[in-house]
C-alpha positions as CSV (number, residue, x, y, z in Angstrom):
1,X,157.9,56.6,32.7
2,X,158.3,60.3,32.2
3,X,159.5,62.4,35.5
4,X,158.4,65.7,36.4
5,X,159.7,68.9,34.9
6,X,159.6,72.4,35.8
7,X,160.7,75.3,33.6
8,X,161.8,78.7,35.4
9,X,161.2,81.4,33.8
10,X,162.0,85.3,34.1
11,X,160.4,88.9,33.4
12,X,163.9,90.2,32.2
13,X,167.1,88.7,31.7
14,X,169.1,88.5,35.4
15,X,165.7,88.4,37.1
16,X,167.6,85.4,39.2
17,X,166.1,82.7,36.8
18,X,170.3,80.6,37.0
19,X,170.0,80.8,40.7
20,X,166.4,80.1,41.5
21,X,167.3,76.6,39.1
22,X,169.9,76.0,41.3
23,X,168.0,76.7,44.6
24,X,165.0,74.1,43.6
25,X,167.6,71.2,42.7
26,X,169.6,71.7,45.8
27,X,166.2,71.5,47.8
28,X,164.9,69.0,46.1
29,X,168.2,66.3,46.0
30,X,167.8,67.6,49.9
31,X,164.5,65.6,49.7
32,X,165.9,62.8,48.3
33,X,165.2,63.2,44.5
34,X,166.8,62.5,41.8
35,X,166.8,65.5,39.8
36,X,169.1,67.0,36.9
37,X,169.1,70.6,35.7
38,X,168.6,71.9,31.8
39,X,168.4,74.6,29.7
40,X,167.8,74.3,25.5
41,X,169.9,77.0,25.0
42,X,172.3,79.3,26.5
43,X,174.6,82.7,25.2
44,X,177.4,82.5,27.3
45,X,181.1,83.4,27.6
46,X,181.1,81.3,31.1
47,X,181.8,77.6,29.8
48,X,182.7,74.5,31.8
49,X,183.7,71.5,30.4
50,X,182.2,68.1,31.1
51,X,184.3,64.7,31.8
52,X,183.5,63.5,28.4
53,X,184.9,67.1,26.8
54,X,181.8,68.7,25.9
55,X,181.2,72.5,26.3
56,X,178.3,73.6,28.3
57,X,177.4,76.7,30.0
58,X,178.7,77.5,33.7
59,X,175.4,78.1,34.5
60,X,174.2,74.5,34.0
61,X,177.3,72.7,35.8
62,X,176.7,75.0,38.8
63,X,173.0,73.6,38.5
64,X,174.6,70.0,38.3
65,X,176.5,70.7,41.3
66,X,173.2,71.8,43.2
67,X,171.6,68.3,41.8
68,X,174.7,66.2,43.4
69,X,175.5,64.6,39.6
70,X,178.3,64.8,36.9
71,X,176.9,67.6,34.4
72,X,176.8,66.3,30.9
73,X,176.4,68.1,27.3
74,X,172.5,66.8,27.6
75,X,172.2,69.9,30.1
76,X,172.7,72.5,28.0
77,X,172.8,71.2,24.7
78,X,172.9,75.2,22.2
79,X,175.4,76.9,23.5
80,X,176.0,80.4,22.1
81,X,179.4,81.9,22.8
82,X,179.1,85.5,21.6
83,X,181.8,87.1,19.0
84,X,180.7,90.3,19.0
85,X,177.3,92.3,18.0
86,X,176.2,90.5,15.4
87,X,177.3,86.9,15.5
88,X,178.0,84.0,17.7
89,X,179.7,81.0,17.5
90,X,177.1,77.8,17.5
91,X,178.2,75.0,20.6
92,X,175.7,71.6,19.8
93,X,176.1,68.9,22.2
94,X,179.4,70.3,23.6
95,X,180.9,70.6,20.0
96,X,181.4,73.9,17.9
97,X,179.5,73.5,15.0
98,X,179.9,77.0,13.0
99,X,179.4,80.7,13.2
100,X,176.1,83.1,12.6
101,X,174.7,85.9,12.7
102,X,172.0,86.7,15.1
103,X,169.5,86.7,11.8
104,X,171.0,83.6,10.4
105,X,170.4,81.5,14.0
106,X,166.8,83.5,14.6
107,X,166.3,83.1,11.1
108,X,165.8,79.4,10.7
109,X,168.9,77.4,12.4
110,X,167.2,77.7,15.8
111,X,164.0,76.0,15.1
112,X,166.0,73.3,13.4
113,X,167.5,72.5,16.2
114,X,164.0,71.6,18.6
115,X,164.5,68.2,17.3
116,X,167.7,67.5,19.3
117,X,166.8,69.8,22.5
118,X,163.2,67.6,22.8
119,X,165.5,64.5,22.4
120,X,167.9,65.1,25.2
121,X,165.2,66.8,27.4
122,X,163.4,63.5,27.4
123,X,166.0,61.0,27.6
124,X,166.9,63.7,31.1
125,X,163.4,62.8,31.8
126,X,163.9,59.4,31.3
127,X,166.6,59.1,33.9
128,X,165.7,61.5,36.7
129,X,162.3,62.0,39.0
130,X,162.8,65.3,38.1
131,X,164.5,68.3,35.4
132,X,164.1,71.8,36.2
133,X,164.5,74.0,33.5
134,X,166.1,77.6,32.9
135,X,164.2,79.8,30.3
136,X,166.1,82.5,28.6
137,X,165.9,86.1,28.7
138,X,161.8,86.8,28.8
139,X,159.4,84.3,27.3
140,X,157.5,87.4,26.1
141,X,160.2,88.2,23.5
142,X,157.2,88.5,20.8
143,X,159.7,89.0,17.8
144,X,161.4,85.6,18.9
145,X,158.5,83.9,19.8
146,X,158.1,81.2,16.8
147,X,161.4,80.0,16.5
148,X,161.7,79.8,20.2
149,X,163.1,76.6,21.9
150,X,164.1,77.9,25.4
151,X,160.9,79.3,26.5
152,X,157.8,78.3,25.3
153,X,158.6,76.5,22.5
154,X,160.2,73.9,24.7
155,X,157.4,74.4,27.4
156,X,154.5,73.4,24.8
157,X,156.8,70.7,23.3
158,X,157.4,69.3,26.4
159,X,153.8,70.0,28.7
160,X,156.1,72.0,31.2
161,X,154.6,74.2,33.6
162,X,156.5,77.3,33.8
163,X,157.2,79.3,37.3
164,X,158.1,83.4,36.2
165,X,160.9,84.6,38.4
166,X,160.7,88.5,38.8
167,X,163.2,90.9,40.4
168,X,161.2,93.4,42.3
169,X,164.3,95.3,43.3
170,X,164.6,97.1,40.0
171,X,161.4,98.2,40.1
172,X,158.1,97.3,38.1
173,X,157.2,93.7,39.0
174,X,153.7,93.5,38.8
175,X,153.6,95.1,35.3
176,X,156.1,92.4,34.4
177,X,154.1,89.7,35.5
178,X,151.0,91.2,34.6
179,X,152.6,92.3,30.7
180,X,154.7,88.7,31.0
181,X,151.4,86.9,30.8
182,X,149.0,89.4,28.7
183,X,151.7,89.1,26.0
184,X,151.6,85.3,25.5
185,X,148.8,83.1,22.8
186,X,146.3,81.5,24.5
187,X,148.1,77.7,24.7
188,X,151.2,79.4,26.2
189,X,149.1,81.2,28.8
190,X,147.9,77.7,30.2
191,X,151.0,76.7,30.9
192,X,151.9,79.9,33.0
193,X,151.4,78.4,36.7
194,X,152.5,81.5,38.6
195,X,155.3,83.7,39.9
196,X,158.4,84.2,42.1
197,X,159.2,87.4,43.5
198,X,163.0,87.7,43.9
199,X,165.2,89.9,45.7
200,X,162.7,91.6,48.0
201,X,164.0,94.1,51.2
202,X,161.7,94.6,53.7
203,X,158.3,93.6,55.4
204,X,156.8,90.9,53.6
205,X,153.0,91.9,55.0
206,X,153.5,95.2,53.1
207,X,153.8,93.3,49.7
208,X,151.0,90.8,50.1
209,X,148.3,93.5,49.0
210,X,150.1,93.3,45.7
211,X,150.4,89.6,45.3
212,X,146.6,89.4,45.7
213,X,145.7,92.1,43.1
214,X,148.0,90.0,40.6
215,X,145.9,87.0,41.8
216,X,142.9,88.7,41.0
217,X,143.8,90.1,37.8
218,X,145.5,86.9,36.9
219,X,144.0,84.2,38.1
220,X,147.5,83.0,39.1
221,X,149.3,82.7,42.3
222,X,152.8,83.5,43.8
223,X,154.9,80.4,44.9
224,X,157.1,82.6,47.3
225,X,159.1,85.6,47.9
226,X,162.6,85.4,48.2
227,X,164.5,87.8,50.2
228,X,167.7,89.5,48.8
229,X,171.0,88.2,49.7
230,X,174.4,88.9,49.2
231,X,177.2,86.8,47.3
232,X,174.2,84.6,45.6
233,X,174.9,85.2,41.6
234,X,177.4,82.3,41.1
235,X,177.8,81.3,37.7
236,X,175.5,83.1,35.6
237,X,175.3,83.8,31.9
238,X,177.5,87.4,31.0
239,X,175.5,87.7,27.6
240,X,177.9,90.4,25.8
241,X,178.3,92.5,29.2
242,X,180.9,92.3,31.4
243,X,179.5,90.9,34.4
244,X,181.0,92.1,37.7
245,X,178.2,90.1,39.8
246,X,178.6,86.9,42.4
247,X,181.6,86.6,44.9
248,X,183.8,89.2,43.1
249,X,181.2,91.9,43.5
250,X,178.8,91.0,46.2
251,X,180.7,89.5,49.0
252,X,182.6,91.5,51.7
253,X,186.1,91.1,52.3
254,X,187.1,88.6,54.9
255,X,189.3,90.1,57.4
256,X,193.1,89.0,56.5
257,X,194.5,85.7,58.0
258,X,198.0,87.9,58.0
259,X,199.0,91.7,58.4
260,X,198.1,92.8,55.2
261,X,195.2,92.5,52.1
262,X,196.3,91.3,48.5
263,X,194.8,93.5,45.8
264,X,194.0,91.8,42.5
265,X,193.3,93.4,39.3
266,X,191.4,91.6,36.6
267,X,191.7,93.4,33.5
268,X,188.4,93.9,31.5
269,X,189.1,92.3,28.3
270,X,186.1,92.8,25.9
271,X,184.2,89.6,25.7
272,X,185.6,88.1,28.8
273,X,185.5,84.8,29.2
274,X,184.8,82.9,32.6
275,X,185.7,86.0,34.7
276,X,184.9,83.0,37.2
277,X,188.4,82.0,37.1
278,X,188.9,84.7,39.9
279,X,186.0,83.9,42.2
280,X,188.6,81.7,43.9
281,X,191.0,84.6,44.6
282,X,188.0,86.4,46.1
283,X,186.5,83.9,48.4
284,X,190.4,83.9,50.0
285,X,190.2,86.3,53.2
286,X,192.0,89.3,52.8
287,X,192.0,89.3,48.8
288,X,190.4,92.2,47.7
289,X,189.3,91.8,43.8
290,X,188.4,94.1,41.3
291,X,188.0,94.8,37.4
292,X,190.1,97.5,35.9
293,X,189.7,99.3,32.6
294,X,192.5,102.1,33.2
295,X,196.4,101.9,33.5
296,X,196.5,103.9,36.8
297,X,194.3,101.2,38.1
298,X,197.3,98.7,38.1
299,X,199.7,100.8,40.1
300,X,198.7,99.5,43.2
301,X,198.0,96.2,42.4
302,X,199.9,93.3,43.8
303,X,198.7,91.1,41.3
304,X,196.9,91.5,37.7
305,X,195.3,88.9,35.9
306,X,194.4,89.0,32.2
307,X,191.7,86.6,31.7
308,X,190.4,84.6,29.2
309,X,188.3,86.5,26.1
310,X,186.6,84.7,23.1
311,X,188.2,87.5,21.3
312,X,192.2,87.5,21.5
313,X,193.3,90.1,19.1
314,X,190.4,92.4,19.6
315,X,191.1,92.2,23.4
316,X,194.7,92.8,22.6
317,X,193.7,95.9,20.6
318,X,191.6,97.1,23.2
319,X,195.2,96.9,25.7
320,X,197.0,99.0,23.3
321,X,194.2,101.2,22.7
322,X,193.8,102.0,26.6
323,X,197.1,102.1,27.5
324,X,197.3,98.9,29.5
325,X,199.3,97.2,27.0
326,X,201.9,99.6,28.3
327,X,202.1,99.7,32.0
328,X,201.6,95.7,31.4
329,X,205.2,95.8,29.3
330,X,206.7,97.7,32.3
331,X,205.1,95.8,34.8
332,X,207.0,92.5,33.7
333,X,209.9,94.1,33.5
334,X,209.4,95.3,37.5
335,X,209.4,91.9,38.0
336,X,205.9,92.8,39.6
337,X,203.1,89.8,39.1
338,X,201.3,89.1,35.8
339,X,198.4,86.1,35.5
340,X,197.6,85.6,32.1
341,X,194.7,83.0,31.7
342,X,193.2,81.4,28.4
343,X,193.5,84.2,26.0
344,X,195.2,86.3,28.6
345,X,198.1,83.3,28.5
346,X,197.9,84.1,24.5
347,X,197.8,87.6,24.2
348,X,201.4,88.0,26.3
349,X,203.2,86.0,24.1
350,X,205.3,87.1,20.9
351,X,202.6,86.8,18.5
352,X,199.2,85.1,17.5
353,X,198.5,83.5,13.6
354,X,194.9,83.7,14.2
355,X,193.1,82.8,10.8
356,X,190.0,81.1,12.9
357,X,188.8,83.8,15.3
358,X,189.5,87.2,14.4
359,X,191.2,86.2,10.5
360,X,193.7,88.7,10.8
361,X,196.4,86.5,10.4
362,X,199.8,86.9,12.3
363,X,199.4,89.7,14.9
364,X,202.3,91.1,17.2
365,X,201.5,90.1,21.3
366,X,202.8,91.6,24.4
367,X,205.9,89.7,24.2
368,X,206.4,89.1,27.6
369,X,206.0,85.7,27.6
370,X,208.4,83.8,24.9
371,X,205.6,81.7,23.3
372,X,204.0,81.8,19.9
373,X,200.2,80.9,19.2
374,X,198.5,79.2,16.4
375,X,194.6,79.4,16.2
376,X,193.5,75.3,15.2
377,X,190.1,75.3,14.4
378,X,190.0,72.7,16.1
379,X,188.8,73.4,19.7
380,X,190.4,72.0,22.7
381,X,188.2,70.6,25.5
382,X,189.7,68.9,28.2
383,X,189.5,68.3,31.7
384,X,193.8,67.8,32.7
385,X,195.4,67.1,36.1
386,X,199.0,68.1,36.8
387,X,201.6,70.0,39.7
388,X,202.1,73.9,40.1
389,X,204.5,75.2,42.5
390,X,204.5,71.7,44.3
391,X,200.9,71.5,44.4
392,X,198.3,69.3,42.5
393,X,196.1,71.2,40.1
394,X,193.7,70.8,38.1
395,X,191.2,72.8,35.7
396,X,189.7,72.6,32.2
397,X,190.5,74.0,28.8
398,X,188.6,75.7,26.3
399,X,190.7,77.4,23.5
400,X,191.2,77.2,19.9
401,X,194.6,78.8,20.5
402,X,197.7,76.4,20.2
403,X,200.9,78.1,22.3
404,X,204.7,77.1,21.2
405,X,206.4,78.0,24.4
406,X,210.1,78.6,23.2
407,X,211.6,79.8,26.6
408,X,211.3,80.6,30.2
409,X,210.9,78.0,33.0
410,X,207.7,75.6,33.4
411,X,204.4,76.4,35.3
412,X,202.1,73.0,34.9
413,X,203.9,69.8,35.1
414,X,203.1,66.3,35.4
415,X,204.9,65.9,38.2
416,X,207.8,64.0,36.9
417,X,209.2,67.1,35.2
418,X,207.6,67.3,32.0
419,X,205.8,70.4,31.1
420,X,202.0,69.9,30.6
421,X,201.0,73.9,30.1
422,X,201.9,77.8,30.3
423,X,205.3,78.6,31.3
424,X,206.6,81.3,33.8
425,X,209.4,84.4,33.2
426,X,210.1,86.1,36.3
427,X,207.2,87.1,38.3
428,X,204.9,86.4,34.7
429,X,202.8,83.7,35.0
430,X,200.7,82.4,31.8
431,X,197.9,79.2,31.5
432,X,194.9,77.7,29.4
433,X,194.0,75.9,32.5
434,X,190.8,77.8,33.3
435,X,189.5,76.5,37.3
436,X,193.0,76.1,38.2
437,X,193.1,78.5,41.2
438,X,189.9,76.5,42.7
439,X,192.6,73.9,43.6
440,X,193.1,75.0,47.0
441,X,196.9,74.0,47.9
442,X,198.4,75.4,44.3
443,X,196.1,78.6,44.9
444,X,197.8,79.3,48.7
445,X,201.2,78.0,47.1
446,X,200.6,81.0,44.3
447,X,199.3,84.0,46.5
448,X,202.5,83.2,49.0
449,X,204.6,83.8,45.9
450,X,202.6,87.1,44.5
451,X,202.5,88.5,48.5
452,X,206.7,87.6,48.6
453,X,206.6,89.9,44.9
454,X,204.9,92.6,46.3
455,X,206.9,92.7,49.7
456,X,203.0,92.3,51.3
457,X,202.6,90.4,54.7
458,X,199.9,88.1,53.0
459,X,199.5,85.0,54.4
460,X,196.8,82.6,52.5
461,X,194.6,81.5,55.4
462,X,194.9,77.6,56.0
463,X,191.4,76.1,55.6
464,X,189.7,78.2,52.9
465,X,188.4,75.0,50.9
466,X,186.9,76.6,47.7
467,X,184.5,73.3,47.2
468,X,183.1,73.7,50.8
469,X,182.3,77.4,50.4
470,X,180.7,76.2,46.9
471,X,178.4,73.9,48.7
472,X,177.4,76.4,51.4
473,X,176.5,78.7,48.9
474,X,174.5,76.5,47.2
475,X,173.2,75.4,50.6
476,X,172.1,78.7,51.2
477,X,169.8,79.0,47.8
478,X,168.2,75.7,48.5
479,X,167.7,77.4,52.3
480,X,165.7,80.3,50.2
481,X,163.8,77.9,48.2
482,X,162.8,75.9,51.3
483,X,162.4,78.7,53.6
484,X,160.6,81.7,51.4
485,X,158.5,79.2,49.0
486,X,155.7,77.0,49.2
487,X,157.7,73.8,48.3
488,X,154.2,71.9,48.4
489,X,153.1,73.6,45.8
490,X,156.1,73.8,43.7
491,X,156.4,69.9,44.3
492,X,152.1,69.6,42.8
493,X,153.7,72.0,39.8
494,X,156.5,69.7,38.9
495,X,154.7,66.2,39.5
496,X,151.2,67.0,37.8
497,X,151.9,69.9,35.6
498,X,150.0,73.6,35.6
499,X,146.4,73.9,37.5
500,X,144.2,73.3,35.1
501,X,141.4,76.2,34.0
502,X,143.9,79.3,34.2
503,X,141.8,82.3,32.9
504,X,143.0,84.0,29.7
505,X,144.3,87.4,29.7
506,X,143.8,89.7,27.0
507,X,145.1,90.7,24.8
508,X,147.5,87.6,24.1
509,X,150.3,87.4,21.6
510,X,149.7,89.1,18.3
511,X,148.6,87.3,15.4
């Protein structure tokens, strides 16, 4: 027996599509079903790494965590991890299979590929009551629209009913609901149940009028209207921008445990890679978080953290090239703190052979860090456990990056005195463990060390448990979904399919 399916699907990209996925599993595993999230295809820089070491968008294990079950490469089975403009680097089934160009994946590699995104959507179907599906970008992308297997390629394949998510506070939704649906062939328009209004401020009365024009002009209702919050955008897909959304950006500053605030700066590597790393260090009261693109922008930070990038040399160029490289030099040699994460780690070190990812061959690094780096093409996915500063840790690796440490003293162990990863000089710290700092004890045992560095009166507050303020926040979009949306109806949608008899609207997709 096949269970239900949903797909969510949005008038733009960030119209809220990751998070209203996430909001419908956590409300329905509330109800007691069995339900898994899934999206065909995802262009990300945020990547997690399953238990079985398969690469998957952040997106979809956030999802997994709203569903209560282990995320799996079936979840997000294309992964695009973006290299620059043109090209991208091909992730099937949790496994790096190649580079292309935008025209060479558009071009006929995408639609080869249905195959194997139908297979694991229906063996997800298989096992759960229930999948609810993430679209990408808009499933009007005309250009796109015959080689798509996201949207409504998938949607057709598969008989989903699809629910359009639209942000209202940019501006414009009705004309993107109303174009959203005018755009689409006739077949596709029949599966286009109705609409989500996200992010409304204000009087709910005062929209209504509106959502019953777009009835009448459409012949399609609207499921709910969710009001904007704060702090909501956890996990999403970066695309090729930087990203400065969720906890980093959106949440206020808890009030310090002791006298004094920690100020992080995160560097703003060009194609930064889970920028998530530091959600952890923001959800900490009295951390104050931000992204820096200037030298002058470090002189008051008590700690700054390079981060990961799917682009090491570029990023390191782009140091040099702003003067950061610079003050970072002089910062280690203050003895003032230095995180270097993933390609961060890397791009401190003496110097990178990289004949994979940028081909440039041996390239000078920071050399702040004694370690040397050889690109494998051979990619690293692992999910390791180990000590830090007396603390279990734990995270999960994504590089093709291979680091020689020669010197310095060891920052990941295995407890029993053998080094497992990074290594530490002075107050410079440097890791592939992406996640790490969600391990609460080693991420209170590190900020007591950065606030003793900066001579700040910091103290970590005891209980912040990063897991539990995960699942509140999760908690509070299934609240949304349950509060703001007719659930009835959603639950008819993903048990019997689209109402039958939706009116066409002219003019339809092209021929």
């Amino acid at each position: 027996m096949t269970g239900g399916g949903l797909l969510v699907a949005g008038t733009t990209s960030d119209a809220g599509k990751s998070v209203v996925t996430a909001g419908i599993c956590r409300w329905l595993v509330r109800q007691g079903v069995k339900v898994a999230p899934f999206k065909a295809q995802n262009m990300s820089l945020n990547s997690f790494v399953t238990r079985e070491g398969a690469e998957i968008g952040r997106a979809q294990a956030m999802q997994a965590q709203a569903c209560r079950v282990e995320p799996t490469a079936l979840m997000n089975p294309v992964l695009l991890k973006p290299g620059g403009e043109q090209s991208s680097q091909v992730v099937l089934l949790g496994r790096p299979v190649g580079e292309l160009s935008a025209r060479g994946y558009h071009g006929g590699r995408q639609q080869q590929l249905l195959g194997t995104v139908l297979e694991c959507l229906a063996e997800l179907r298989g096992t759960y009551d229930a999948v609810i599906c993430e679209g990408a970008g808009s499933p009007a992308e005309i250009n796109l629209r015959r080689t798509d297997i996201v949207n409504m390629g998938i949607a057709r394949n598969a008989g989903l009913p699809v629910l359009v998510v639209g942000d209202i506070d940019r501006g414009g939704v009705f004309a993107s609901f109303f174009g959203t649906v005018a755009l689409l062939s006739r077949q596709d328009q029949e599966l286009i149940a109705g609409f989500l209004v996200n992010k409304f401020r204000g009087d709910v009365s005062l929209l209504e009028p509106g959502l019953d024009m777009l009835h009448d002009l459409t012949g399609r209702r609207t499921y709910g209207v969710l009001p904007f919050r704060h702090g909501l955008g956890i996990d999403e897909e970066d695309g090729l921008r930087i990203s400065l959304r969720g906890a980093v950006r959106e949440s206020e500053v808890s009030s310090p445990f002791g006298e004094d605030v920690l100020r992080v700066a995160v560097c703003a590597v060009p194609l930064m890679s889970n920028f998530t790393d530091v959600d952890a260090l923001a959800a900490e009261p009295g951390v104050v978080v931000r992204f820096v693109d200037r030298p002058e922008e470090l002189a008051d930070a008590d700690l700054v953290v390079v981060p990961g990038t799917r682009g090491t040399v570029r990023a390191l160029e782009w140091l040099r090239e702003r003067g950061l490289a610079r003050a970072l030099v002089r910062r280690a040699a203050e003895g003032r703190p230095i995180l270097g994460i993933c390609g961060g780690f890397q791009l401190l070190g003496e110097h990178i052979e990289d004949d994979v990812e940028s081909r440039r061959g041996q390239v000078e690094g920071l050399g702040v860090l004694p370690v040397r780096v050889r690109f494998a093409r051979e990619k690293t996915l692992t999910r390791p456990v180990g000590e830090a500063l007396g603390e279990p840790v734990e995270g999960y690796e994504i590089h093709h990056g291979v680091a020689e440490v020669t010197g310095g003293d060891a920052f990941i162990s295995d407890g029993n005195g053998h080094s497992l990863d990074g290594c530490r000089v002075g107050r410079t710290w440097g890791t592939h463990w992406h996640g790490s700092l969600e391990s609460d004890g080693f991420r209170r045992a590190f900020l007591r060390e950065v606030a003793a560095a900066a001579g700040r009166r910091f103290v970590p507050a005891p209980d912040t448990s990063f897991a539990a303020l995960r699942e509140e926040q999760l908690d509070r979009l299934g609240d949304l979904i349950e509060q703001h949306a007719d659930t009835d109806a959603l639950w008819r949608l993903i048990e019997s399919g689209a109402p039958q008899g939706l009116p066409f609207i002219p003019p339809g997709a092209p021929a």
